[in-house]
C-alpha positions as CSV (number, residue, x, y, z in Angstrom):
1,X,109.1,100.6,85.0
2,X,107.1,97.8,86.7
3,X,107.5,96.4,89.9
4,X,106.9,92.4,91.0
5,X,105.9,92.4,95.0
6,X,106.4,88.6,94.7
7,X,109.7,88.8,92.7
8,X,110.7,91.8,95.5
9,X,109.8,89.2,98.6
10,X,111.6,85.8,97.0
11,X,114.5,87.9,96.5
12,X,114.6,89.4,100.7
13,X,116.6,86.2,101.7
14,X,119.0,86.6,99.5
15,X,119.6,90.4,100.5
16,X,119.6,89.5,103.8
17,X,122.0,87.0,103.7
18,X,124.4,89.6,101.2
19,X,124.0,92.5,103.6
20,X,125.0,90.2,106.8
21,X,128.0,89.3,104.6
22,X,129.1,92.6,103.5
23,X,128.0,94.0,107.1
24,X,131.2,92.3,108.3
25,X,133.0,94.8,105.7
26,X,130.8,97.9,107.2
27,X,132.3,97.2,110.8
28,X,135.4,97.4,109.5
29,X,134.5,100.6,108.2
30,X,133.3,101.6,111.3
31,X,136.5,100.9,113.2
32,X,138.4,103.3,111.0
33,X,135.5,106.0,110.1
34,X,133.7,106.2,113.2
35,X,136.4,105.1,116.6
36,X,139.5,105.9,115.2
37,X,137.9,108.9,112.4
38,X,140.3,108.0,109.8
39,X,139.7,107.7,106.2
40,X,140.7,104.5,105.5
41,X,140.7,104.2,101.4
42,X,142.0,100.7,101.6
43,X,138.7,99.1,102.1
44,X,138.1,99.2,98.2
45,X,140.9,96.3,97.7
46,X,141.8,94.8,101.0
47,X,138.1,93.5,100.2
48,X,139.2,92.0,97.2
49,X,142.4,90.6,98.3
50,X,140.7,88.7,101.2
51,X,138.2,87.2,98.4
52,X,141.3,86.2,96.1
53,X,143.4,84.6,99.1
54,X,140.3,82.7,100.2
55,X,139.6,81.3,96.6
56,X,143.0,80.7,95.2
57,X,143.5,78.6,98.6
58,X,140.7,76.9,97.9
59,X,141.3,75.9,94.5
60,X,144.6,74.4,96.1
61,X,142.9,72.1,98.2
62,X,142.9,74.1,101.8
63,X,139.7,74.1,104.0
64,X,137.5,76.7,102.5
65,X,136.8,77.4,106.7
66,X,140.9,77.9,107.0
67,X,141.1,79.9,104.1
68,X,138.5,82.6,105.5
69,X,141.8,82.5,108.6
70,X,144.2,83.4,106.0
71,X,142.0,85.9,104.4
72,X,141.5,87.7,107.6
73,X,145.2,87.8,107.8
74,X,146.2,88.8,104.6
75,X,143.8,92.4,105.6
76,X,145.6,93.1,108.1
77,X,148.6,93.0,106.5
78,X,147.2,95.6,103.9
79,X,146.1,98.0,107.1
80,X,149.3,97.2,108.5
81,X,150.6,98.8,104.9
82,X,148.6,101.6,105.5
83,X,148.9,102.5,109.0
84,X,153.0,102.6,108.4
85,X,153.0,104.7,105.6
86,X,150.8,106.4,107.2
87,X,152.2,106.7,111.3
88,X,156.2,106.0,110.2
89,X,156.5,108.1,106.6
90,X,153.8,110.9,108.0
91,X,151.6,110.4,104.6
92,X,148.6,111.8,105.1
93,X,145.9,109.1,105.9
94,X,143.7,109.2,103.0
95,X,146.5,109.3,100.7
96,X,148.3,106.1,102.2
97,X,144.7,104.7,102.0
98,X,144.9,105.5,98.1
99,X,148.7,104.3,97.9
100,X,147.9,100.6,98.9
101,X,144.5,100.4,97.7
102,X,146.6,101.0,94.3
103,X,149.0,98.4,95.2
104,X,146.4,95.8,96.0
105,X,145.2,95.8,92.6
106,X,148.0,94.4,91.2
107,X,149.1,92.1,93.9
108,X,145.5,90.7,93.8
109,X,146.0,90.5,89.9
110,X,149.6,88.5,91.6
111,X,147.1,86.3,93.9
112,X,144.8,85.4,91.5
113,X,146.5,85.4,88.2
114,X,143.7,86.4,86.3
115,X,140.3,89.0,86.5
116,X,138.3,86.2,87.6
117,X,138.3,83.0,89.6
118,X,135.5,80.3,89.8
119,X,134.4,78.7,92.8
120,X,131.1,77.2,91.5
121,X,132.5,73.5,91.3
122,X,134.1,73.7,94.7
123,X,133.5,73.1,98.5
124,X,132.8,76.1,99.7
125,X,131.3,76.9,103.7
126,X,128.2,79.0,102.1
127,X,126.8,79.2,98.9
128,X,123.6,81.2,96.8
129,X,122.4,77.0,96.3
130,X,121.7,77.3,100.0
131,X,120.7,80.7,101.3
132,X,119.0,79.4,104.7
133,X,122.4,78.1,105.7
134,X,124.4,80.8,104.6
135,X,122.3,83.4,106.3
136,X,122.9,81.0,109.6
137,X,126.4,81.2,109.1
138,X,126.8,84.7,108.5
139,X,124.3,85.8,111.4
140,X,126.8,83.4,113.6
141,X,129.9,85.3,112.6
142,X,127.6,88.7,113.4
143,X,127.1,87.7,117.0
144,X,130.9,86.5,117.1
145,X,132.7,89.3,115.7
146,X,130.0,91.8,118.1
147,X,130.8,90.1,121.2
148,X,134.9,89.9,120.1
149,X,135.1,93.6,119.8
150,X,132.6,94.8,122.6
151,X,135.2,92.6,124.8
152,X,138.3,94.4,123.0
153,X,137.2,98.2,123.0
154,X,136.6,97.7,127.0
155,X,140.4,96.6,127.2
156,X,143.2,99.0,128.1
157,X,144.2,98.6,124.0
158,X,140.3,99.5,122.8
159,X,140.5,102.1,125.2
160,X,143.4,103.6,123.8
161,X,142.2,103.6,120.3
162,X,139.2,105.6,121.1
163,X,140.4,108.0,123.1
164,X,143.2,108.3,119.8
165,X,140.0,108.8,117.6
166,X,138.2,111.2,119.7
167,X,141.3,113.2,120.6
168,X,144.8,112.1,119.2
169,X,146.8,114.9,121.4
170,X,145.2,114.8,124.8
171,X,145.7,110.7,124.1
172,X,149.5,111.1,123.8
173,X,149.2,113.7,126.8
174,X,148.4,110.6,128.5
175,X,150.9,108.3,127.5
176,X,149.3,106.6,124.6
177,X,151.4,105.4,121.9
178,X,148.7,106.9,119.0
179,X,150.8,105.6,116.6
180,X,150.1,102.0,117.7
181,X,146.7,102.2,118.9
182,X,146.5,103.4,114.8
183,X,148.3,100.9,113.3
184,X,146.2,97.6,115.8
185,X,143.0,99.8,114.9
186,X,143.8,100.0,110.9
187,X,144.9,96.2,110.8
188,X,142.3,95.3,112.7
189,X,139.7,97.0,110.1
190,X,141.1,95.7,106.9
191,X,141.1,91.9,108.3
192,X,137.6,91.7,109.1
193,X,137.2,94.0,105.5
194,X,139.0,91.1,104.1
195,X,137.0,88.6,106.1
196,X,134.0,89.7,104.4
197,X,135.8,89.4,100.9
198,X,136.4,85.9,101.7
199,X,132.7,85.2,103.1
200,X,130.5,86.8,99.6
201,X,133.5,85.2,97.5
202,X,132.6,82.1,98.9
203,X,129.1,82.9,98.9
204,X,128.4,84.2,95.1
205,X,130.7,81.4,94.1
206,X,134.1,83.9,92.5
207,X,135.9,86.1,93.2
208,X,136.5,89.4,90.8
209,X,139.4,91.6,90.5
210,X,136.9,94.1,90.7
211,X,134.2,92.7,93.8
212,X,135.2,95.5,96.4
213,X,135.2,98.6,94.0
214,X,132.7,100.8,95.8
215,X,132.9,99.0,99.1
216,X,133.6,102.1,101.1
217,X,130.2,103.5,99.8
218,X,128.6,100.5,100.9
219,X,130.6,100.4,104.1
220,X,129.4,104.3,104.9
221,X,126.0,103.9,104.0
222,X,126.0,100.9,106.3
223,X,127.0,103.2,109.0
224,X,125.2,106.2,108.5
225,X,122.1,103.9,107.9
226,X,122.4,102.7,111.0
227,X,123.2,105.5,113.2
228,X,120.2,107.3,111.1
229,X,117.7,104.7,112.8
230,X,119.0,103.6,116.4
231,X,121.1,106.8,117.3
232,X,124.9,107.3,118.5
233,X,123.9,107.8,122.2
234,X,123.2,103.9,122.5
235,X,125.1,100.9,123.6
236,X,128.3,100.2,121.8
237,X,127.2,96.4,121.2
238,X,124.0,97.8,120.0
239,X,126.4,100.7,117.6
240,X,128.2,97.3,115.7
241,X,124.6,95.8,115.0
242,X,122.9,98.8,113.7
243,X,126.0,98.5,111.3
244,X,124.7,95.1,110.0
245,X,121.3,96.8,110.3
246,X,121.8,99.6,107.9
247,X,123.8,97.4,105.4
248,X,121.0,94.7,105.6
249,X,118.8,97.7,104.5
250,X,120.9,99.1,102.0
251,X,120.7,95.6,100.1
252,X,117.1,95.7,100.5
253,X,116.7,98.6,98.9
254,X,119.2,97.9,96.2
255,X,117.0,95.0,95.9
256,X,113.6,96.9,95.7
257,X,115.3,99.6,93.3
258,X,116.6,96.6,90.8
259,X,112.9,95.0,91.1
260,X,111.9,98.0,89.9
261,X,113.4,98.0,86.9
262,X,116.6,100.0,87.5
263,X,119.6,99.0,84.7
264,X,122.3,97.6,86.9
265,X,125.2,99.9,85.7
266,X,123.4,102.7,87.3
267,X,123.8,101.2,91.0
268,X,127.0,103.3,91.7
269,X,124.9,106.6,91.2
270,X,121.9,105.2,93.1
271,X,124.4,104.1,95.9
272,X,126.2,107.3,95.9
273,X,122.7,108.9,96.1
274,X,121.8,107.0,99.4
275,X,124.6,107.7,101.2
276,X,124.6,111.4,100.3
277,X,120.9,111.2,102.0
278,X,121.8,109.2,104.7
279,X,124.5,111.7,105.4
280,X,122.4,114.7,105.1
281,X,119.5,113.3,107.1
282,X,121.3,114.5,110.5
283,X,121.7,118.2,109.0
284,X,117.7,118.2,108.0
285,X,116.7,117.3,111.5
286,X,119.0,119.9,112.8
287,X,117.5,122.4,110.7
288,X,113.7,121.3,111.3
289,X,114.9,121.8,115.6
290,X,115.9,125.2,114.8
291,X,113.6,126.5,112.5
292,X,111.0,125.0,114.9
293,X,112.8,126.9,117.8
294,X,112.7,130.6,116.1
């Protein structure tokens, strides 16, 4: 194995601008996995369905900035899926993740007709011909979607969906509808998920019937990547950036790793590698404090 520094540092843009993208995905995954702690399996095709909405309405002559609207929507219509098999049939969550997330492949198959769909000779709002600008553009969604949902979690509706995640019975003790504060949350989550699909659809110029499989890895590393270097006890503005952070970082490594010489089909096991490290890197510090203490 051989590793180019120069190939490594030409290719940081274009990580950059990939892990901004995809770091729209990992605050989605942080709505669910982190305020609301629910397993939300739906990530893994909501992503994809917000990619195939965006660039089937593209190919039919819609704005490619309107499509990314409709993409949005079309995510929240899969968490709204979720959240009522979920809240209204009392399926347990991760299994009414799973049921849609099933669902989605075929109705994506629906959307798009085919596996794949070509963007390369349209007019798309970011592109890999112009990293700069889509870097630009996706750092301007980051401080958006930050500033959006700081504002919304200090509402009376935010409110109620964290109090849901950190305690679901003393919330409805207070006279929150948990049920609704889940379903907002979950549709919510899957439209910026879907967002994102739309965004690196756009961006790498197709989308794949396949583009979100792993997503919730990447999603989760994001998170634990984050909350690994800045902390939990922090501000929650700063919380949603470390998110971006830590998938910005996981791209750069993925990055380094394929520099490296890694072979590409080996990317799942590397990714499920980092996020079992990331995961176990708050246990290790525990057990450093206390083996330091005895």
């Amino acid at each position: 194995m051989s590793f180019n520094f120069t190939s490594f540092i030409n290719s940081c843009p274009g990580a950059l601008a990939q892990g901004i993208l995809w770091g729209i995905m990992a605050t989605g995954v942080f709505i669910t996995f982190v305020i609301l702690d629910y397993a939300d399996l739906t990530v893994d095709n909501s992503f994809c369905t917000g990619g195939a909405v965006c660039a089937m309405l593209i190919l039919g002559g819609v704005s490619p900035a309107l499509s990314l609207i409709f993409a949005f929507l079309s995510g929240t219509l899969a968490g709204m899926i979720t959240a009522l098999l979920h809240t209204k049939l009392k399926i347990p969550g991760i299994l009414s993740g799973i049921l849609t997330q099933l669902a989605l492949y075929s109705i994506n198959m629906r959307i798009m007709q085919r596996a794949n769909v070509s963007l390369l000779k349209a007019s798309t709002v970011i592109s890999l011909k112009n990293i700069p600008r889509s870097i630009m553009i996706g750092a301007g969604f980051m401080v958006v979607l930050i500033a959006v949902l700081y504002w919304f979690f200090g509402t009376e509706i935010g409110s109620g969906i964290r109090a849901t995640g950190n305690n679901a019975r003393m919330a409805e003790a207070l006279g929150i509808n948990t049920d609704t504060m889940k379903i907002i949350a979950l549709m919510m989550s899957n439209g910026f998920v879907a967002l994102s699909g739309g965004l690196v659809a756009q961006y790498q110029g197709y989308a794949d019937i396949n583009m979100g499989r792993g997503a919730i890895v990447i999603g989760l590393a994001s998170v634990i990547i984050g909350e690994v270097i800045f902390g939990k006890n922090i501000n929650f503005a700063v919380r949603i950036f470390s998110t971006f952070i830590g998938c910005v970082i996981y791209y750069l490594i993925i990055t380094l790793v394929l520099q490296a010489g890694l072979n590409t089909s080996d990317l799942k096991l590397f990714s499920a590698i980092v996020v079992a490290v990331a995961l176990a890197i708050p246990a290790l510090k525990k057990g450093k404090v206390k083996g330091g203490d005895r």
